[in-house]
N, C-alpha and C positions, 0 to 999 in steps of 0.2 A: 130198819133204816130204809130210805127210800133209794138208796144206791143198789139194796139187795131186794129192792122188790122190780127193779126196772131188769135183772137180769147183767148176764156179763155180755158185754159188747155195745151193750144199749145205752148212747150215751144222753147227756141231762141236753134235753130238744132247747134249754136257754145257752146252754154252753155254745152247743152249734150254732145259733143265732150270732152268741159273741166272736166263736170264729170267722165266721161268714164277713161279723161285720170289722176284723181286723184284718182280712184280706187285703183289702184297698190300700192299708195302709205301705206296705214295700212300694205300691205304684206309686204313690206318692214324694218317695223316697230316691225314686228311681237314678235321675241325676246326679245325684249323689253316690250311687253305687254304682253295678255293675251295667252295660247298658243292656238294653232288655236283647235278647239274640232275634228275634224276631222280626226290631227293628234297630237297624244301625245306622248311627249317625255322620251324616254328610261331611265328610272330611273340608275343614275351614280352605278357602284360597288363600294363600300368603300376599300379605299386602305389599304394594310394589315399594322400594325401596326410594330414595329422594334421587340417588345417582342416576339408577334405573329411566327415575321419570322422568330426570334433565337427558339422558340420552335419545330417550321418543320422542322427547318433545324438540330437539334439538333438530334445525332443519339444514339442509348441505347446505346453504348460503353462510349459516353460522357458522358451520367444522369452519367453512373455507377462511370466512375470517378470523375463526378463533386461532387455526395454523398460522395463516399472513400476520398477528399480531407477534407470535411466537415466533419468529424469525425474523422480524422486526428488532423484537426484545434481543436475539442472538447475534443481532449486526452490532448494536448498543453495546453490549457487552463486551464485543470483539474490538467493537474500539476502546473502550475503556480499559481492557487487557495490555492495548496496545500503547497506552498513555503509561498506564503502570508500570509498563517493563522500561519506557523510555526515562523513568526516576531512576531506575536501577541498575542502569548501564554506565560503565565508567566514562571516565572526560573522553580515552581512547579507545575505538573498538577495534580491536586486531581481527582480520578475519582472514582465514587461507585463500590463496588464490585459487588452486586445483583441488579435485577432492583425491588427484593421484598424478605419478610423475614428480617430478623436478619441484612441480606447482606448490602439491601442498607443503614445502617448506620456506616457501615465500608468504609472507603474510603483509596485506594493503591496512592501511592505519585510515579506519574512518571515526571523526571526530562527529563529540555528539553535542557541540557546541551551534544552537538552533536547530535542532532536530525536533524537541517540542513541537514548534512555532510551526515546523513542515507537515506532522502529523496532524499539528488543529486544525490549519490551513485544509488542509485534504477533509478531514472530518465534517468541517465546516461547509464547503463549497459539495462534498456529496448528501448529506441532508438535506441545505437547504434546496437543492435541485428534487431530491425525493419529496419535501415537505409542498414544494409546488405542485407536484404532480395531482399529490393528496390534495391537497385544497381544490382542484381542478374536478379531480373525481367528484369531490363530495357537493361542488358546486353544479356539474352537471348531472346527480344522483335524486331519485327523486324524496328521499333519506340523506339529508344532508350531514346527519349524524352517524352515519354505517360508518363511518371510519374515524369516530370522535378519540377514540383511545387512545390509536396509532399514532393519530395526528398528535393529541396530545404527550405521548412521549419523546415524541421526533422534537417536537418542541423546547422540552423542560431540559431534553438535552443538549440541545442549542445554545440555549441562556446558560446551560454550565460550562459550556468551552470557553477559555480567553482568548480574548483579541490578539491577535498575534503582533508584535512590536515591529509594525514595519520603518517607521524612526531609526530603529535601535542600526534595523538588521542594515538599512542606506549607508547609516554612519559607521559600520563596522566598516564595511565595504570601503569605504573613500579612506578612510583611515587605512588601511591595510594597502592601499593605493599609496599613500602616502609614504607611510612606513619603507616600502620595498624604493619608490621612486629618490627620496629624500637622500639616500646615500649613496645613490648611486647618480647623481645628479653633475658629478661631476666628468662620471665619462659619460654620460648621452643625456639631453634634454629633453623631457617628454613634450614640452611644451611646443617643441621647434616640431614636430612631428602632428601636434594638433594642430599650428596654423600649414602646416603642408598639407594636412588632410580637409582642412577650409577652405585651400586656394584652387584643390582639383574642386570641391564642391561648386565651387565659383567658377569653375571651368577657365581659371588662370592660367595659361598655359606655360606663361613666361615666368613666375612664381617657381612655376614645378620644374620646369625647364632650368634652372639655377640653381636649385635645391639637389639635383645628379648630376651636375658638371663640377669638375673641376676641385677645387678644394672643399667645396660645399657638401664634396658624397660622403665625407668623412661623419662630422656629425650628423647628417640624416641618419647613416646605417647605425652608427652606437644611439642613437636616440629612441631610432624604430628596436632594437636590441630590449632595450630599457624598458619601452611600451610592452613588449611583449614580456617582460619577465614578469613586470606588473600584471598583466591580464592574467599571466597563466596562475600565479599565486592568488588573486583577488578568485580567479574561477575555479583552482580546486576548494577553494574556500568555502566556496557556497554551496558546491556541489557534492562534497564529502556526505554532509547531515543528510542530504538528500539520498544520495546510494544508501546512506544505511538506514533511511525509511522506509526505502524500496525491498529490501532486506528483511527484515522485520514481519514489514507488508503480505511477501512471499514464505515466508516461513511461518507464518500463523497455523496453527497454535505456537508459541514461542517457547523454546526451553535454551538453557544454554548448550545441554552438547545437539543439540538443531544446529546452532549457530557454529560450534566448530569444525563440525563435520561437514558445512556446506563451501560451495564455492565461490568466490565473489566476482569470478568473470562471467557466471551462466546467469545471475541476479538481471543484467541491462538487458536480457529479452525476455525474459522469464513471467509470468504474469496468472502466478498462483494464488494460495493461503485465501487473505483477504480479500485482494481482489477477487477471487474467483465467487467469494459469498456476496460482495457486492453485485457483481453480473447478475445473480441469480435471483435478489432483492430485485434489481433494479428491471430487467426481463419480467419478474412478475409483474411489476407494475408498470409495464406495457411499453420503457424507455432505457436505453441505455446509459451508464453509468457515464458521468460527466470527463474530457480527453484529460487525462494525468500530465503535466507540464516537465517536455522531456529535456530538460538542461542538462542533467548527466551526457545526452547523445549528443548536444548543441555543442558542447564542451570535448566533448570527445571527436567532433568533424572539426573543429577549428584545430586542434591537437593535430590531426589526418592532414590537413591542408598542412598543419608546420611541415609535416613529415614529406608532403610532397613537394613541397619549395627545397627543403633540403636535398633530395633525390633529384629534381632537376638541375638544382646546381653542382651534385656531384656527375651528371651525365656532361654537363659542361663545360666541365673541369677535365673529365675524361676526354671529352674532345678535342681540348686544347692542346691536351699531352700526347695524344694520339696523334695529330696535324701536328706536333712540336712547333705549335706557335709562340713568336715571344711576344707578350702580352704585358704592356706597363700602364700600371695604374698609381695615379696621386691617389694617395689615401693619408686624413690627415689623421694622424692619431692625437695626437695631443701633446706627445712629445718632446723637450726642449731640443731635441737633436733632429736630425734624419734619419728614418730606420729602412733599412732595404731587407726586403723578406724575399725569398728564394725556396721556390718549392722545393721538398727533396726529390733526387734525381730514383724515382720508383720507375718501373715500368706500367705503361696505361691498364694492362690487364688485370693488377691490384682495383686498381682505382675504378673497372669494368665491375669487377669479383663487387666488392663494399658497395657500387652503385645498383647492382641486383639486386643484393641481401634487403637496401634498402627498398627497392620498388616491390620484392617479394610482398614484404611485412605488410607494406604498402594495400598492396590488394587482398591480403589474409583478412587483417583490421577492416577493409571495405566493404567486403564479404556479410562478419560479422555486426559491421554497422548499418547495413541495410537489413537484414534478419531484424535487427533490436527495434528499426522503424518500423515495421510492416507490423512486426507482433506488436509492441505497445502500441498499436491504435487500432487494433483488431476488433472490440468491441467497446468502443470509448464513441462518445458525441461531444460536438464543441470544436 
């Protein structure tokens, strides 16, 4: 055989040729297998992610407006919050006066009757002030669309507010005038009281002169009585829905024990929650938030001024009983007879003691009433 004439070891020189020529083949193979150690292959870079690229690519002009959009969107929200809670509040809101002391078991009854109409109102008049501004920007921008988004939500929420029923709220008003005056028309005239408030206008002197002499002081004083019952009822009227927007305003985020646990005398200078995110909108864009119309305080100085007309007439009562003057006055009541009224025989130092207590309160309330003006208009324009 030709395998035992070649010897052992010796192997067939075509066999070698065939291995020779199957060598090649693993290299060919190679990517497939193991990779050659010799040479190792270049570890791939991972390709950048789409978030990634919107971040490089993203330049601080856009962070800045993508943020200012987003707190845009959270003023939006805050008011719609605020809209929502105003469905879900009863006709009466009872809220404590103190949050301790004597206080908190007195509670002020604020009606939520046109409270809406107060919150669209506010809504309303602080957009469209923000929406000018925008407009403003983007008209002196040389990208008149850098703020197309903004503009456009500030917008779309605008046209979702209702018009507020100013019709409604005149005629509630006169009507509620009417109501209180109507029955009481019999002890004092209001009307005798609006041509005496004509006749000074006209600087009549002789008019107004007859109107506090003589028989005539009678119905002046129940008349002027009467006007003022009317006014004070007609104006907590209006002014209740108001504190408890102010309320609300200040207590944002809103829950109900927020609301039981707070106080409703610290509410008229207070100037938190919402407003305080409005400042910080409205500072960003370069203007302060438009002056919030302070009727609650208007209302509460006319109140002050009652309290102080009463206080000086009890100082002048005091002085009379002090000097023990006797002092006759026609006053006409209305009465089929004659009535003779006689002060009781007190000593003046009562009537000193109750004439303090009342000028105290006097200046505590005045205190507090100039505090409530100075803060609510702290960062307001208008």
């Amino acid at each position: 055989m030709e395998g035992s004439k070649n010897g052992p070891g010796k192997g067939d020189p075509t066999a070698v040729s065939r291995g020779e020529m199957r060598d090649p083949e693993p290299a060919a193979n190679t990517p497939k297998g193991s990779p050659n150690p010799e040479k190792t292959p270049e570890p791939s870079s991972p390709e950048p992610s789409e978030g990634h690229a919107d971040q490089e690519s993203t330049t601080p002009e856009q962070e800045a407006r993508r943020e200012s959009e987003e707190r845009i969107r959270g003023l939006l929200e805050a008011y719609q919050q605020t809209l929502n809670t105003v469905e879900d509040l009863p006709t009466v809101v009872w809220v404590p006066w103190d949050r301790k002391g004597p206080g908190r078991y007195f509670k002020v009854p604020y009606l939520r009757l046109f409270l809406k109409d107060f919150v669209v109102y506010h809504i309303g008049r602080s957009l469209d002030t923000l929406n000018r501004r925008f407009l403003a920007t983007a008209a002196l921008s040389s990208d008149h669309d850098a703020n197309w988004s903004t503009r456009e939500a500030v917008k779309l929420y605008l046209q979702s507010l209702p018009k507020p029923p100013y019709g409604i709220l005149l005629f509630t008003a006169v009507l509620a005038a009417l109501v209180i005056a109507l029955p009481l028309q019999g002890f004092g005239n209001v009307f005798y009281v609006l041509d005496l408030v004509g006749a000074m206008m006209r600087f009549n002197v002789g008019y107004v002169g007859r109107a506090l002499e003589g028989n005539e002081l009678g119905p002046t004083v129940r008349s002027l009585l009467v006007l003022l019952v009317g006014l004070i009822a007609v104006g907590g009227l209006l002014t209740s829905p108001f504190g408890l927007k102010r309320i609300l305003f200040n207590l944002h985020p809103w829950t109900k024990e927020r609301l039981d646990s707070t106080a409703a005398r610290s509410h008229g200078y207070r100037v938190e929650g919402l407003y305080a995110l409005e400042d910080s909108i409205f500072s960003e864009a370069g203007i302060r938030r438009p002056k919030e119309g302070r009727w609650d305080l208007v209302f509460q100085t006319f109140l002050l001024l009652l309290l102080l007309v009463v206080g000086l007439c009890l100082a002048g009562l005091t002085l009379v009983i002090f000097m023990a003057w006797n002092v006759h006055l026609n006053f006409e009541t209305g009465a089929p007879a004659d009535v003779h009224f006689t002060l009781p025989k007190v000593h003046w130092g009562y009537f000193a003691l109750f004439t303090g207590f009342v000028f105290a309160a006097f200046v505590l309330l005045l205190r507090r009433l100039l505090t409530a003006w100075k803060n609510r208009g702290r960062n307001a324009i208008g």
